[in-house]
N, C-alpha and C positions, 0 to 999 in steps of 0.2 A: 651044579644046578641049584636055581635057587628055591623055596618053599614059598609062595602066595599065599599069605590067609585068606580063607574066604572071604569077599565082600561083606562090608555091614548089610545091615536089612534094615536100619531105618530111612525114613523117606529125604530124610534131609543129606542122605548118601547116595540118591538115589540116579543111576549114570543119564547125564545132561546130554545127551545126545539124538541128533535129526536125520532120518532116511529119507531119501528120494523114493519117492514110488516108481517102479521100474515103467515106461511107457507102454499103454495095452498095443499100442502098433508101432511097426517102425523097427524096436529093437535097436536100434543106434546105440553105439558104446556108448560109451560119456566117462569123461573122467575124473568124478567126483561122485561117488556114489550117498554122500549126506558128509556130515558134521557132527564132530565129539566136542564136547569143554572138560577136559580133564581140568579137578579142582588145585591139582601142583605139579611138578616136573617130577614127578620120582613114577618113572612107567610101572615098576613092579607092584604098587601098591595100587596104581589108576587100571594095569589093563584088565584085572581080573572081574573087575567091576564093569569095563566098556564086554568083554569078552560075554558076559551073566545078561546086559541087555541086548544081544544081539537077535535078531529071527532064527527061529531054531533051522530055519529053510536055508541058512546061510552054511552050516554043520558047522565040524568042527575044526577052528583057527587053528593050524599049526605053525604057522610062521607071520612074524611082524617085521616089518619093515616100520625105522622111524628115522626123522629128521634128528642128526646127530645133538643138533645146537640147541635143540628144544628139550633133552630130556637131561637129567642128571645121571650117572654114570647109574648099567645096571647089566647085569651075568647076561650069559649067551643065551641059556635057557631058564623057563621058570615053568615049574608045576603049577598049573591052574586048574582047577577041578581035577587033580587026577589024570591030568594031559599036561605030556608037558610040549611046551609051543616054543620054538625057536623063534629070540632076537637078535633080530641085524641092524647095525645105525648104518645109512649111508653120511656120507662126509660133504656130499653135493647140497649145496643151501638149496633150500625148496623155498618159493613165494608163490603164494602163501605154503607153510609145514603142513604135511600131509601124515596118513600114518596108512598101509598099505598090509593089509590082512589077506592071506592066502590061506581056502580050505582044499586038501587034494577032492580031486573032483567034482567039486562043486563052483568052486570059481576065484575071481578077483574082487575086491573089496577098497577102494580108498577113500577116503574120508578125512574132510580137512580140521584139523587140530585147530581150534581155538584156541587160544594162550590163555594159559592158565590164568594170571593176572589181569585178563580184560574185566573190567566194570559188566553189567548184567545188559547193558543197554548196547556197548560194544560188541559183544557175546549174539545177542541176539539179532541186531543186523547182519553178523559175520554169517549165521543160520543160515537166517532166511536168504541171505543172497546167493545160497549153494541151488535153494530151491529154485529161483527164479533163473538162475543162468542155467539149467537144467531146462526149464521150460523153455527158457528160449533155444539155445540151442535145438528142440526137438521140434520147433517152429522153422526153424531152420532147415533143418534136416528136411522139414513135408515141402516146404516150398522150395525145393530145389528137384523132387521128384518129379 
């Protein structure tokens, strides 16, 4: 098992990452629940950081699921806060790479990776377009009822 430093605390370390707001009706699954931009491929050093901005309503991650091809190589499990969270790479190419956060009891989590190397402008389209196929889809969803 590996050791995670805590996350830095300055702002310019601060995790680049966008949640969907869950729909007040409906309740339809979806399968994107927002967007992270990790700053480089090395997971053990990014998740502790994505892990520290998450809703404390989500609890707590004990298993990662990630796109093999996306990250650089890293242990099964790693201490984070004092938890330690099991990692899994699947080997199956994901388009777009996704990373999939499981808390017991409390639920399912994915959220699509941004590449670390996108410009700020590529980054932020990739965002915003989590939101809006969220929306649609839930327009979807009502006019089919």
């Amino acid at each position: 098992m590996t050791l995670a430093p805590p996350p830095p605390l300055s702002s310019s370390s601060a995790v680049r990452l966008r949640l969907v707001a869950q729909p007040a009706q409906g309740h339809m699954p979806r399968r994107i629940d927002g967007a992270w931009w990790p700053r480089s491929p090395d997971l053990t050093s990014e998740l502790p950081r994505l892990l520290a901005g998450l809703p404390q309503s989500w609890g707590q991650v004990s298993s990662v699921l990630v796109d093999g091809a996306v990250w650089s190589p890293f242990p099964a499990r790693l201490l984070v806060a004092d938890q330690v969270v099991r990692l899994r790479r699947t080997n199956t190419q994901h388009t777009p790479s996704t990373v999939c956060l499981l808390a017991p009891g409390r639920g399912r989590w994915d959220l699509l990776v941004v590449p670390p190397t996108a410009t700020e402008a590529e980054a932020m389209r990739l965002m915003d377009s989590v939101d809006t196929a969220v929306k649609d889809s839930v327009r979807l969803g009502t006019a089919v009822r």
